[in-house]
N, C-alpha and C positions, 0 to 999 in steps of 0.2 A: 371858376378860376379866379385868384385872387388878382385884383386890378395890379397890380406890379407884375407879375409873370407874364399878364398880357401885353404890357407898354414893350415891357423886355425883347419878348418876342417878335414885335411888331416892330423895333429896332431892328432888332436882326435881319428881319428882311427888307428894309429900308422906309420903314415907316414911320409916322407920329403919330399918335393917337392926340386925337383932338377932343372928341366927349362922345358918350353915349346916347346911342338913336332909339336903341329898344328892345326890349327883350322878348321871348317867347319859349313855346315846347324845347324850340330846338336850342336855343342857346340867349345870346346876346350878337346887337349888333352895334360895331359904331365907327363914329367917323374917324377917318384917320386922312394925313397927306402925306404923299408922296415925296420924299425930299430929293429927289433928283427933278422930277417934272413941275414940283408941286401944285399939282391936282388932289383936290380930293376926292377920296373915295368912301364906299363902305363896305364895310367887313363884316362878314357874321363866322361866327364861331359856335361849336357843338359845346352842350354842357357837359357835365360828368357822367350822365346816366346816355350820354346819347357814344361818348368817344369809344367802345369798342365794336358802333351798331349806325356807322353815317350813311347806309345803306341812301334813305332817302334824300339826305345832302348830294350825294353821288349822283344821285337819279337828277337833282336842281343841277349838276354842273354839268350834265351829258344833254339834257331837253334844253337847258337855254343858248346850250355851245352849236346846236341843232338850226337856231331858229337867227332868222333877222330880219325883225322886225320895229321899227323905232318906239312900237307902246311898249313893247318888253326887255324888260332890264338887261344890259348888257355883262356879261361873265367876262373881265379880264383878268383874273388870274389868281390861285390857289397855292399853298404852301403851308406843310406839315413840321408844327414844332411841338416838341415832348410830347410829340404821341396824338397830339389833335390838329385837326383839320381848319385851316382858316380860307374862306370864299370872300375874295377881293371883286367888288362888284361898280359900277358906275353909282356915281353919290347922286341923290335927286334934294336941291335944295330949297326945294317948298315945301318939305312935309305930306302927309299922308290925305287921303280922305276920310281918314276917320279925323285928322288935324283938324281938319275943314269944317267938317258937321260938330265937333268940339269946339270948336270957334262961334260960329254962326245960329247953331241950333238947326235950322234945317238950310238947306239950298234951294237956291230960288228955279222952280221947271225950267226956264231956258236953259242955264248954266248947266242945268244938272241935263236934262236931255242932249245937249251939246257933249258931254262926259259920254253920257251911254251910248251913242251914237257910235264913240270911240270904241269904245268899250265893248260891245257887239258886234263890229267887224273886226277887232284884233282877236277875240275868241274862235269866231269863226274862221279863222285862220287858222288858230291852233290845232282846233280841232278839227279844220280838214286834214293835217300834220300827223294826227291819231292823239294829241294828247290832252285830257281829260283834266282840269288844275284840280278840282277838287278841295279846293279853299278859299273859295274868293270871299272876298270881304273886303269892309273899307279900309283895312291895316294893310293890304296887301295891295293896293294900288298907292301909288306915288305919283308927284306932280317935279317936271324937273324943267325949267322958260315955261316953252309953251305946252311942252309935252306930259301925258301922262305913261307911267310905266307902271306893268303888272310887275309884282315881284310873289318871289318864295312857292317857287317850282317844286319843293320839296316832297308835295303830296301827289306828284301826277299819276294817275293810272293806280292811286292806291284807292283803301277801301278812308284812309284817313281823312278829318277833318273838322270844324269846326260846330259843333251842335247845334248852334243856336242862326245858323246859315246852309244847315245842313237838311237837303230832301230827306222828306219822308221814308223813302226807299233806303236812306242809307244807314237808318235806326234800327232796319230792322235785320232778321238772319239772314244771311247771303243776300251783302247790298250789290249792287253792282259797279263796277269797275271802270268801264268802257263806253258808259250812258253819257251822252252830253247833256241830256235832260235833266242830271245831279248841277252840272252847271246854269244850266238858265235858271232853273228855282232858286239858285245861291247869289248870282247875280241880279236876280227880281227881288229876293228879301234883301240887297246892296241898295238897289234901286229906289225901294219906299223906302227906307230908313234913311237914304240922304233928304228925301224929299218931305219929309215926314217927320224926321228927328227923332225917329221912334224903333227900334227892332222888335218885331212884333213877338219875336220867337224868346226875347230876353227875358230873363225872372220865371218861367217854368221851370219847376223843382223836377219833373219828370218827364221822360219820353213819351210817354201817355199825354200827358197835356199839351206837348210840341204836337204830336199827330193830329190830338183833337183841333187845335185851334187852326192847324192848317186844313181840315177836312171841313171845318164850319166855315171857314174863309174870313177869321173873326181878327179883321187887319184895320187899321186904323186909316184910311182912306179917303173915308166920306168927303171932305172937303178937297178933296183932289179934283181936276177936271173929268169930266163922263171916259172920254178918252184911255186918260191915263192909269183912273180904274180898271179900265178893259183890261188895259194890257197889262199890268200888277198882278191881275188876277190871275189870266191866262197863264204870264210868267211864274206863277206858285202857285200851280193848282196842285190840290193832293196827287190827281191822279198823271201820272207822269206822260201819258195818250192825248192829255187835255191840253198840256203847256205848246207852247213851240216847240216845233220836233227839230229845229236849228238855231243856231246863234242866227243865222241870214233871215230866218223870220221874223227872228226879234227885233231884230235889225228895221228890218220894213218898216212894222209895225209901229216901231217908235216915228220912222222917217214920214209918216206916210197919218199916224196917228189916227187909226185905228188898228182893230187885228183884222187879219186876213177873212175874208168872205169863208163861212162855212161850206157853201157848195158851190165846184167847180166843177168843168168837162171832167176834169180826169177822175172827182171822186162819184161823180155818176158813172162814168165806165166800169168805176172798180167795183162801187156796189151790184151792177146788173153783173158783170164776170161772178163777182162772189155767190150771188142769189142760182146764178144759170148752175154755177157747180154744186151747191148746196141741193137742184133737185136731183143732178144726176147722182150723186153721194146718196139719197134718201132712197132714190129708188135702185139701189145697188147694182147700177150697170158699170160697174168696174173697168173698164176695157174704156168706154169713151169716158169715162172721167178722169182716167191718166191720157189719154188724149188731147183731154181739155187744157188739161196742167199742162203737158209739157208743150203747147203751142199757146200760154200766155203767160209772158213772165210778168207777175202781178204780187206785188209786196204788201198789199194792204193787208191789214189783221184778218177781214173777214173771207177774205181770199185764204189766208192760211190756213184760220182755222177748217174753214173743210177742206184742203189741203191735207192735214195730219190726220181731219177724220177717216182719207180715203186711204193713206197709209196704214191708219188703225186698223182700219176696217179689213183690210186684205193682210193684217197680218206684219206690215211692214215696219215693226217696233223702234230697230234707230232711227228711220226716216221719220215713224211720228213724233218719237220724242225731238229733237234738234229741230223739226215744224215747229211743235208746239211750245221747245223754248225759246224760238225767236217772235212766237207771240207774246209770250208773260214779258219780253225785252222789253215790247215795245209797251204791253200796260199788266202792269203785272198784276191786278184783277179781272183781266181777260175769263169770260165765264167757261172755263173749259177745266172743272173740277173733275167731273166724269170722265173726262177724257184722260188726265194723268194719273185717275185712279183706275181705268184700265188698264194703263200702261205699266202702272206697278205692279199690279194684278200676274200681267203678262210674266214680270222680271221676277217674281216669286217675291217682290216684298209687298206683301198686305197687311204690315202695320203702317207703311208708308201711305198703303193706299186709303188706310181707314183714319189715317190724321185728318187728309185733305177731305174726307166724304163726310165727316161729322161736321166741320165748318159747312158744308156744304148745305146739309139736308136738316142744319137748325134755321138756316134761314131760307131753304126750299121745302117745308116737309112736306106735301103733297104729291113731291119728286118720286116716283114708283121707280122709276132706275136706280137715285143714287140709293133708296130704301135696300133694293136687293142686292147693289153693289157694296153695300155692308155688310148684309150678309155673308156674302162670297166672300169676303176678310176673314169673318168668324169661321166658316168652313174650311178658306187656308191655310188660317192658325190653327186649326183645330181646335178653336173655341166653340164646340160642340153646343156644349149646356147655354151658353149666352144668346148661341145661334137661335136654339128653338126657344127661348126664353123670348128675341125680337120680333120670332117669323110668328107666335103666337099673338099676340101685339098687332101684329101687321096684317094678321089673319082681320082682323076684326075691324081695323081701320078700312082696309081694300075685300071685302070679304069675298068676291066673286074674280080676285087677281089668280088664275092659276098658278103662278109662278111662285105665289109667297105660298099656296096648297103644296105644290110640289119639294119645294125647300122648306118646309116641316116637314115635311115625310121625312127628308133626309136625314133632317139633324135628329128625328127619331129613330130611325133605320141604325144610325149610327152610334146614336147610344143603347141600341138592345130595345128597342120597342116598338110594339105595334102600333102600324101608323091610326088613328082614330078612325079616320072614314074612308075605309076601300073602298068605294062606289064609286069618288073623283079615277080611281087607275085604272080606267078601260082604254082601247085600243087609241079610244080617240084622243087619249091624252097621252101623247105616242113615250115623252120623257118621263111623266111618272109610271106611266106602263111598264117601260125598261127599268127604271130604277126598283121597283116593288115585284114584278112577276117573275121579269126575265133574271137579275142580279139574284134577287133575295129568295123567292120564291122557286124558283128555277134553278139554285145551284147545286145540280145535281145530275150527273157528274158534278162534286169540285171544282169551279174554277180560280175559290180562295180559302183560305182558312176560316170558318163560317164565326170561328170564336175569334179571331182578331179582326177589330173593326179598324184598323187604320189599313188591311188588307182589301177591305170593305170598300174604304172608301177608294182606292184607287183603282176601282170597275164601277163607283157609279159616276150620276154625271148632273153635277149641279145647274139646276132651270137658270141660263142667265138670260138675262133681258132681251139680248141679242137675237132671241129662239123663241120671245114672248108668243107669237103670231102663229108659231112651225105649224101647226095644227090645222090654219086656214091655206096652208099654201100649196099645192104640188110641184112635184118635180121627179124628173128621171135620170137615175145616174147611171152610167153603162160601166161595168166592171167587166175585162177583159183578162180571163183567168186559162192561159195555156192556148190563145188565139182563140175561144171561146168568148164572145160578150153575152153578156147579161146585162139584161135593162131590169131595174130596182128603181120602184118609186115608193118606199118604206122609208118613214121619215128618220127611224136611227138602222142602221142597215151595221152588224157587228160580224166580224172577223176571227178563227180562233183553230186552232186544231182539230184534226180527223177524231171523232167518234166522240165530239161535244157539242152535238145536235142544237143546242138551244142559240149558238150562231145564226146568223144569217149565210154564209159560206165558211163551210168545215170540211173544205175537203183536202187539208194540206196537213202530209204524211212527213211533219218533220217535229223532230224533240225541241229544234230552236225557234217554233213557233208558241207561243202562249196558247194555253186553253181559251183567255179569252182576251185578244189581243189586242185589236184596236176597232172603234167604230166611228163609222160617219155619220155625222146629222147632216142632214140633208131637208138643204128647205131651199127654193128657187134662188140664185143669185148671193147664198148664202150657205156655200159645204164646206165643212169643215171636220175633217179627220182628227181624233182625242185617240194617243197611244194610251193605252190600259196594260203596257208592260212594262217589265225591266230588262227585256231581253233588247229594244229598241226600235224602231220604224223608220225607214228612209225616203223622202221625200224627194225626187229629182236629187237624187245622191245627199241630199241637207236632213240629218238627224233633227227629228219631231221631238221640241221640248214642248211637251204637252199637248199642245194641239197644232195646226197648222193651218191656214185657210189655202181649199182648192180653187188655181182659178185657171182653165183649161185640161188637156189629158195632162196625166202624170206619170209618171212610174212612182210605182211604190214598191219598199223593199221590206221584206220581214224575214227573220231564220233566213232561210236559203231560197223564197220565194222572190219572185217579181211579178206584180199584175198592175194592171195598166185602168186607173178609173178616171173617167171625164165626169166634171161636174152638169156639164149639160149636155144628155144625150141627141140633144135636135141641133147639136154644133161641132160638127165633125174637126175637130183642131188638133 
């Protein structure tokens, strides 16, 4: 805006302009007095690209009108001339702390510890308040007598901010919003660079280079006290788990000059809770590990993560996923790639799932799970040819791994050919057996079009990792068909219409049944029902999107049938 339009203005509402204090994204700001009080103040004003879009000016005049606190800048009062926005704000007239370190070169640690002191209990304030600045820097603090005041609320709760004071996290795809962890790092790169005269993050040409230099911890400190290092570091570590998980920590830490003791009462509680439920999760007794969960309310990462494994694991997909992204919250390289690549798995996207498993297994490749859980990508895309193009490959790195014998066969079955070596598909290989004799070999009665292989594929049944073992385990499943039980201890036990023998029960006289409709695998503490139609399968009245994990009796519903199957016959439930 031309400097005349603005003086003009700033008449109109009873103002003087006195001079300009500074500019930035959002506009310009400057002094002016009051000609009735005459107090001065300062005004900021929207530029041209910002006046039909003050979204975040608005968000600055509702979060400061919110708060009273004497470190933050006080909001007295707004008014709209030709069309833009002007924020009449309390004048601070000592200048900034960027002023300060401009002046000086660095600050001397008292002074400056004295500042951050401030400085980490009025954030902590804030953000017990819910708001997130998301800008801090030394432009943004001001000095007014004694006091210091945070300014330009503009960015709170956004993803916006300043680069070169900006976390790691917030460079990259979906930063986060609502971390206060994006604050401590911005306030510790504030920190050393008062102390220091230096912004470690300043003259990188690339976001590549800001990541790396904060991941090597490559900060100019050394002559700093042992202390003041710690906490520098702590406060900008790359990984967001590592810094202080508070402004009140920081807080301490400064007060108190050191960081916080690594182990305490409560993070040995939490690890022994996480450990105790990590066995019950392994050895899949279901029942007492929602037991466990819901009589200890325990927030720590390693508590969640088997937390969401036990939700995975039994099938409970929104509960894992919102588990397991309140782990990536808290460190968003929490090792739990397999685990949201199952989860995509589950949602039917396996491109999603094979982004995350490719990072994954270039720097695990000895990983036999995430190996096969790429495959299961290739299978759900119906990248066929790449499929057995990997599990060939994988043949020969794992060569005695049944699971990557069983998924070649597939992705051969699938394109029209015979699997190399029939020998691996005897009984005792209960899933290639079904997929090679009973599907392929056995379809006869019809229970697919034998020339369409995407028909193919939706009656057999990909070896997942989950099922590695099936072959060592037993178990007894009682199927209750017309007040009839049957006890089945067949590790895939299949389902399908009257006089298509090659079932495991065919004895349902109805057209809305499939020939071959759905089967369980069945392995102790782990059954799990795969619909094989399009006609649909009911699960305690919940429609089975693909498969479903059994845990106690159920009804099950198919065509016009109902039967009743418990996963473990020695538990009458």
């Amino acid at each position: 805006m031309p400097k005349d339009n603005l003086i003009a203005n700033l008449e109109k509402n009873g103002f003087e302009y006195i001079s300009k204090l500074g500019s930035g994204g959002f506009g310009n700001v400057v002094k002016v007095k009051h000609k009735i009080s005459k107090q001065f103040f300062a005004v900021k004003t929207l530029n041209n690209s910002r006046i039909n879009n003050p979204e975040n000016i608005l968000r600055e005049i509702q979060a400061i009108a919110r708060i009273n606190n004497s470190n933050i800048i006080s909001y007295k009062h707004s008014f709209i001339e030709d069309g833009e926005l002007y924020l009449v704000m309390e004048y601070c007239s000592n200048g900034s702390l960027r002023d300060w370190i401009n002046k000086v070169g660095k600050i001397e640690i008292e002074p400056a510890v004295n500042i951050f002191l401030r400085l980490t209990h009025t954030f902590n304030i804030l953000h017990t308040k819910g708001y997130i600045h998301h800008d801090i820097k030394p432009d943004n603090i001001l000095f007014s007598d004694e006091k210091l005041k945070i300014i330009d609320f503009g960015t709170v709760n956004t993803n916006i901010g300043t680069i070169r004071y900006s976390a790691p996290e917030m460079l990259m795809s979906d930063p986060p919003v609502n971390d206060v962890r994006v604050d401590i790092f911005s306030l510790g790169i504030t920190f050393m660079e008062c102390v220091t005269g230096i912004n470690p993050l300043s003259g990188k040409k690339t976001w590549d280079e800001i990541i790396l230099t904060v991941k090597n911890a490559d900060f100019p400190i050394k002559r700093l006290p042992y202390w003041l290092q710690q906490v520098l570091l702590k406060a900008c570590h790359y990984n967001p788990s590592a810094r202080f998980q508070t402004m009140l920590e920081f807080y301490d830490a400064i007060r108190k000059r050191h960081i916080p003791q690594i182990i305490d009462k409560k993070i040995i509680e939490s690890n022994k809770l996480a450990v105790k439920l990590k066995m019950i999760v392994i050895a899949k007794r279901w029942r007492k590990a929602k037991e466990f969960i819901d009589s200890h309310d325990n927030e720590s990462m390693a508590f969640l993560i088997q937390k969401g494994k036990y939700f995975l694991g039994t099938n409970q997909l929104e509960k894992a996923k919102i588990t397991f992204e309140d782990v990536l919250k808290k460190d968003r390289n929490a090792p739990i790639e397999k685990n949201m690549g199952e989860i995509y798995f589950r949602f039917n996207e396996p491109s999603r799932a094979a982004t995350i498993l490719h990072g994954y297994v270039n720097h695990h490749f000895n990983n036999i799970e995430a190996h096969n859980q790429l495959l299961h990508s290739y299978y759900l895309s119906d990248q066929w040819e790449l499929g057995l193009n990997q599990a060939a490959y994988l043949r020969k790195i794992f060569p005695k791994e049944l699971i990557f014998i069983n998924n070649h066969c597939l992705f051969q079955l699938l394109l029209g050919k015979e699997p190399n070596e029939k020998s691996f598909f005897t009984e005792k290989n209960s899933i290639g057996f079904y997929n090679y004799h009973e599907v392929v070999l056995g379809n006869s009665p019809e229970s697919y079009d034998s020339t369409d292989f995407n028909k193919l594929k939706s009656k057999l049944l990909f070896h997942e990792f989950n099922f590695r073992n099936i072959d060592k385990s037993k178990n007894t499943v009682s199927v209750e068909i017309n007040g009839v039980i049957h006890n089945e201890n067949r590790h895939i036990i299949s389902f399908g219409r009257k006089f298509y023998d090659y079932n495991t029960f065919s004895n349902f006289e109805d057209n809305s049944v499939s020939r071959r409709h759905f089967v369980i695998i069945n392995q102790k503490n782990n059954v799990w029902l795969h619909d094989l139609s399009t006609l649909g399968t009911y699960i305690d009245e919940k429609k089975v999107q693909g498969k479903e994990f059994l845990l106690g009796r159920s009804s099950v519903k198919f065509g016009n049938q109902e039967i009743f199957i418990n996963p473990d016959s020695s538990k009458l439930l």
